[in-house]
C-alpha positions in Angstrom: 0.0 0.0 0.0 2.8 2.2 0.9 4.6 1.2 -2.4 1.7 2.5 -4.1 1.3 5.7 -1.9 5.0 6.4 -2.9 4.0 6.2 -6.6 1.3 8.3 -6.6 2.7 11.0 -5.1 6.1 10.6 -7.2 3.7 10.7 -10.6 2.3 14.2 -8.8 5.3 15.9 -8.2 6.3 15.2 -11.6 3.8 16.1 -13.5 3.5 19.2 -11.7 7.6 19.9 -12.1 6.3 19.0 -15.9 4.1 21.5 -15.9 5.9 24.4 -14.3 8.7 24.1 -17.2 6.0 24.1 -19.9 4.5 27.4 -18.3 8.1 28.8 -17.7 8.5 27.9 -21.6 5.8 29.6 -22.9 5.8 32.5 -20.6 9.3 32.8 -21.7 8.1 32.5 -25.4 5.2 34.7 -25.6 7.8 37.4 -23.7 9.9 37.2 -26.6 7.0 37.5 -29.0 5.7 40.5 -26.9 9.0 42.4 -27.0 11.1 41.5 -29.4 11.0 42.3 -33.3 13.2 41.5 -36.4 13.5 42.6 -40.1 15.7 41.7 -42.9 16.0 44.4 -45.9 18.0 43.1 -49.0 19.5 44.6 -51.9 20.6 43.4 -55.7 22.0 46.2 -57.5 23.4 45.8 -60.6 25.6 48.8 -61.5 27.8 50.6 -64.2 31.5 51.2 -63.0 31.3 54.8 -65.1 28.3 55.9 -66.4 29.9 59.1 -67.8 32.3 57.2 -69.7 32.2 56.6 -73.5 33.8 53.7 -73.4 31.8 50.8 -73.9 33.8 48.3 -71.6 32.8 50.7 -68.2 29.7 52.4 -69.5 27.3 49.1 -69.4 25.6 47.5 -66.6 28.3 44.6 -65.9 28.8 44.4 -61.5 26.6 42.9 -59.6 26.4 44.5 -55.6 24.7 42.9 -52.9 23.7 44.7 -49.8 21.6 43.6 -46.5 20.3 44.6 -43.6 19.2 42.3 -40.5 18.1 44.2 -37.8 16.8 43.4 -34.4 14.9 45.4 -32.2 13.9 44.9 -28.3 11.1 47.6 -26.8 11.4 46.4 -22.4 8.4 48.8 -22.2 6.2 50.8 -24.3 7.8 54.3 -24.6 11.8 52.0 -24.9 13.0 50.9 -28.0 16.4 49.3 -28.6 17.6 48.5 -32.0 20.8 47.0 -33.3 21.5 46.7 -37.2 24.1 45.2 -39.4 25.0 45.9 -43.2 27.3 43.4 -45.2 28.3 44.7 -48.5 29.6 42.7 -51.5 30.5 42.9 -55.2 31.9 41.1 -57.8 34.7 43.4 -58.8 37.7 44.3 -57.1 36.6 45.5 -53.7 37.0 49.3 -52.2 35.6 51.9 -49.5 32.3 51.3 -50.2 32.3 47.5 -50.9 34.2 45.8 -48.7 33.3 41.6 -49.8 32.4 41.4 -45.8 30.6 43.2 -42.8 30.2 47.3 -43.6 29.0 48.7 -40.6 26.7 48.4 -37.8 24.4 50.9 -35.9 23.3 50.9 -31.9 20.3 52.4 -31.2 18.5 53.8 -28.0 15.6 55.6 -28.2 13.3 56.9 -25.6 9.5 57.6 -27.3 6.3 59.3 -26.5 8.4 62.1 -24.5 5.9 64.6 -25.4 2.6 63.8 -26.3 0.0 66.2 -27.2 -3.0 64.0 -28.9 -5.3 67.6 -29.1 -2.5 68.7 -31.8 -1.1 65.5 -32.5 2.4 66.4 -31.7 4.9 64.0 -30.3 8.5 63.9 -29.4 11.0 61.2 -29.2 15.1 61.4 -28.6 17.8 58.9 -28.2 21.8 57.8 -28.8 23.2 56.2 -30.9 26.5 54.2 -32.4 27.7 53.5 -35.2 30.4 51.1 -35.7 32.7 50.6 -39.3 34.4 47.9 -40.6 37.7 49.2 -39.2 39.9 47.2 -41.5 37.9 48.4 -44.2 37.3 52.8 -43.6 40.3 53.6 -41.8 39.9 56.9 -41.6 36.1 56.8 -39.9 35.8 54.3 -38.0 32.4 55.3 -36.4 30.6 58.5 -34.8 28.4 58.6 -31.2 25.1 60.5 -31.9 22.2 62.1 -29.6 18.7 62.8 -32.0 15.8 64.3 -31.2 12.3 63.8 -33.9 9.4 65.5 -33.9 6.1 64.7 -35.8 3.0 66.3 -36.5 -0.4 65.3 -38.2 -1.8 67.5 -40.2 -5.5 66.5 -40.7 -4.3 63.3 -43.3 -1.0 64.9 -43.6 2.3 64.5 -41.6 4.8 66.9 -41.2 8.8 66.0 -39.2 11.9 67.0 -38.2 15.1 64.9 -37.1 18.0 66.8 -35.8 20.9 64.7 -34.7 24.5 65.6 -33.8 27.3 63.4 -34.7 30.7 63.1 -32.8 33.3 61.3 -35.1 35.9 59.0 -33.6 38.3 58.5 -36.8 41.4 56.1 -36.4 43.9 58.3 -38.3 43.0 61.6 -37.9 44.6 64.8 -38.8 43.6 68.6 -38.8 41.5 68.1 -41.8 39.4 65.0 -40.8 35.7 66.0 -40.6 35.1 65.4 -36.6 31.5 67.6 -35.9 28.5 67.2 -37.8 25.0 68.5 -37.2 22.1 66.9 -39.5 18.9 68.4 -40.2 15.8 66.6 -41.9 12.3 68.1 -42.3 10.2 66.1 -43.9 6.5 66.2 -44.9 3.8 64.0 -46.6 0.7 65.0 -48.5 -1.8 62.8 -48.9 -3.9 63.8 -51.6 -6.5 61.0 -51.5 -6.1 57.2 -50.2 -4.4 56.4 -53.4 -2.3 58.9 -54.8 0.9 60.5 -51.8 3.8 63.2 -52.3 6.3 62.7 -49.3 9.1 65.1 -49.3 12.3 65.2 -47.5 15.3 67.2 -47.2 18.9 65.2 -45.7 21.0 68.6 -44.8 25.0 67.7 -43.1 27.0 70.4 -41.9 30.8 69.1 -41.5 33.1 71.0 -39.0 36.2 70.1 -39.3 38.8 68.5 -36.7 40.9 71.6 -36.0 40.1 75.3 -37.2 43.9 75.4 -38.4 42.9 74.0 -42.1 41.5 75.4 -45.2 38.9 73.4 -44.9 37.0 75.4 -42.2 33.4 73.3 -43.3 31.3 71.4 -45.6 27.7 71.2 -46.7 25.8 68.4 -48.1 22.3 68.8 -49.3 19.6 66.2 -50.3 16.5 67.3 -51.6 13.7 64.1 -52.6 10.3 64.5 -53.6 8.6 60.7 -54.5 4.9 61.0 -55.7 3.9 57.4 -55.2 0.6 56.3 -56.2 -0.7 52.6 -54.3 -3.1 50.8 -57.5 -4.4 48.7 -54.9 -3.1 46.9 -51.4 -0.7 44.6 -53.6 0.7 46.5 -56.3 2.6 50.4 -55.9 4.1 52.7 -58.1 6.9 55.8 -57.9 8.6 58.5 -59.2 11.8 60.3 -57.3 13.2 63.1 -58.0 16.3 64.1 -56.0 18.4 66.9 -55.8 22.1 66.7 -54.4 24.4 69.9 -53.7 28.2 69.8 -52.8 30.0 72.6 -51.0 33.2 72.8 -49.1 33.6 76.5 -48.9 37.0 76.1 -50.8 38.5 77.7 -54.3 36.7 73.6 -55.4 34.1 74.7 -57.4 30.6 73.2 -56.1 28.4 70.0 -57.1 25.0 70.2 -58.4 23.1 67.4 -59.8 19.7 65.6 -60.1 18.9 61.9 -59.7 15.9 60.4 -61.0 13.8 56.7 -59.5 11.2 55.3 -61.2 10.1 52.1 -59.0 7.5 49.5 -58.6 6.2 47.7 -55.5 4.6 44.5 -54.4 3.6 43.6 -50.9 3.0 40.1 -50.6 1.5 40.1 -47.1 2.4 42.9 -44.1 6.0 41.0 -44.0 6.6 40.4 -46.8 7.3 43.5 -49.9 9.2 43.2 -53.3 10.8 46.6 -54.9 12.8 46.9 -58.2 13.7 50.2 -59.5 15.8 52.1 -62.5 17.6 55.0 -61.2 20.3 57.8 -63.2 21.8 61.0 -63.2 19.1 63.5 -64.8 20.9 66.9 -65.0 24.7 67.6 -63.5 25.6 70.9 -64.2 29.6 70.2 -64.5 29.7 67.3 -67.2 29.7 69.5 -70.6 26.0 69.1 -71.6 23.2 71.7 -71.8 20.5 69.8 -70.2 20.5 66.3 -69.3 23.8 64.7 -67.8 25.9 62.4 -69.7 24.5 59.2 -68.6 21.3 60.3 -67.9 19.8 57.2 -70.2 22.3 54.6 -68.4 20.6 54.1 -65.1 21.3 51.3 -62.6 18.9 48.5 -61.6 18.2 47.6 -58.3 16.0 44.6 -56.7 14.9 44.8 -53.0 13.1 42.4 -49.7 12.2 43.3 -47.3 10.5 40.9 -44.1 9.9 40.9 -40.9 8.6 38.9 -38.4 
């Protein structure tokens, strides 16, 4: 009798020690699917070595680039958000700066959101830090930058208008008097919807470089990226765009200053909410420094590019 006493309380015991590590399991589980988040954006882009070229040998579409993005993010609590991202870079040619055949660069993320909140004008406020983090072997010269941003949206009826402001400290390996060190970027940014279909989002990327020591004729530099993309969505599969962009080089030298337009015409497919498609045909449209009157050089030799992008 005892024997069996023994056994019935053994079988107890264990079935509740089997059921406590099933619930610890799934607790554990449905915490990770509560706060944690991943995405994977991925890039095919097939590429001219020099579209301004005559020579038929560079001026074709003949390297193949391959670029991706995973990216994992952790939000602890509702207004937290921690993100970590990785890009790998790699090409079929011989490799340089900007293709390295291995990990590019990361980026660290913090970013505390909902700081101010004001749902009667539909203003909000986040800020945060960030690193970014270079393939050292690879950029020798900037090895990665600490930043602090701040963004600000606002709804405008069915329109939405931003603006990020980060500064950027760089931390470059080699530096000398010259090396860009301080740099303060500025993007406003607003969307018009003009009906459920048919968008114009607008955006302008504006860097100001200070340089590491005042002692140098290099006392700044500008860059300046203007887009407008009027994107109309035919229906909750298929999307279409246009891109117009509009870059502008200064370093407040005797160098004389870069102006030029890039064009995008693109197509979109969304297969489900994690799952979108992209391919595109992008090229210089005007430069005003290559000799031509109106359009640039290679202005009918644009690039392809094929993009994922998922998340889970």
């Amino acid at each position: 009798m005892y024997s069996k006493i023994l056994l019935i309380t053994a079988c107890i015991l264990t079935s509740g020690q089997t059921f406590a590590e099933e619930t610890t399991s799934k607790k554990a589980l449905n915490y990770i699917k509560e706060k944690f988040s991943a995405s994977f954006h991925g890039e095919l882009n097939f590429m001219r070595r020099d579209s301004e070229s005559d020579d038929s040998s560079v001026n074709k579409i003949q390297d193949l680039g391959v670029m991706y993005n995973p990216t994992i993010n952790y939000a602890p609590t509702e207004n937290w958000k921690l993100s970590a991202t990785a890009e790998f870079k790699y090409i079929d040619h011989e490799v340089d700066a900007d293709w390295s055949n291995s990990f590019y660069r990361a980026l660290f993320t913090l970013t505390r959101k909902n700081i101010l909140t004001e749902k009667e004008n539909r203003l909000y406020l986040d800020a945060g830090i960030a690193r970014r983090q270079y393939n050292t072997g690879d950029v020798p010269l900037n090895y990665g930058n600490n930043r602090v941003f701040v963004n600000l949206s606002k709804k405008i009826n069915k329109h939405e208008a931003g603006l990020n402001i980060t500064y950027l400290k760089n931390d470059p390996k080699n530096p000398t008097d010259s090396t860009w060190e301080d740099i303060i970027e500025l993007i406003p940014q607003f969307t018009y919807q003009f009906n459920e279909k048919l968008s114009l989002i607008s955006y302008d990327d504006i860097n100001y470089f200070l340089p590491r020591s005042s002692n140098t004729p290099k006392k700044s530099k500008l860059l300046h990226e203007l887009n407008g993309i009027l994107n109309y969505q035919w229906n909750d599969k298929f999307g279409s765009y246009y891109q117009l962009q509009y870059n502008h080089l200064e370093t407040f030298t005797n160098s004389p200053k870069t102006d030029y337009f890039v064009n995008v015409i693109g197509a979109s497919f969304t297969l489900n909410p994690k799952v979108a498609f992209t391919a595109e045909l992008s090229s210089n449209l005007f430069r005003h420094n290559d000799g031509k009157n109106l359009f640039a050089k290679d202005a009918a030799k644009p690039d392809i590019g094929l993009y994922v992008d998922l998340s889970i």
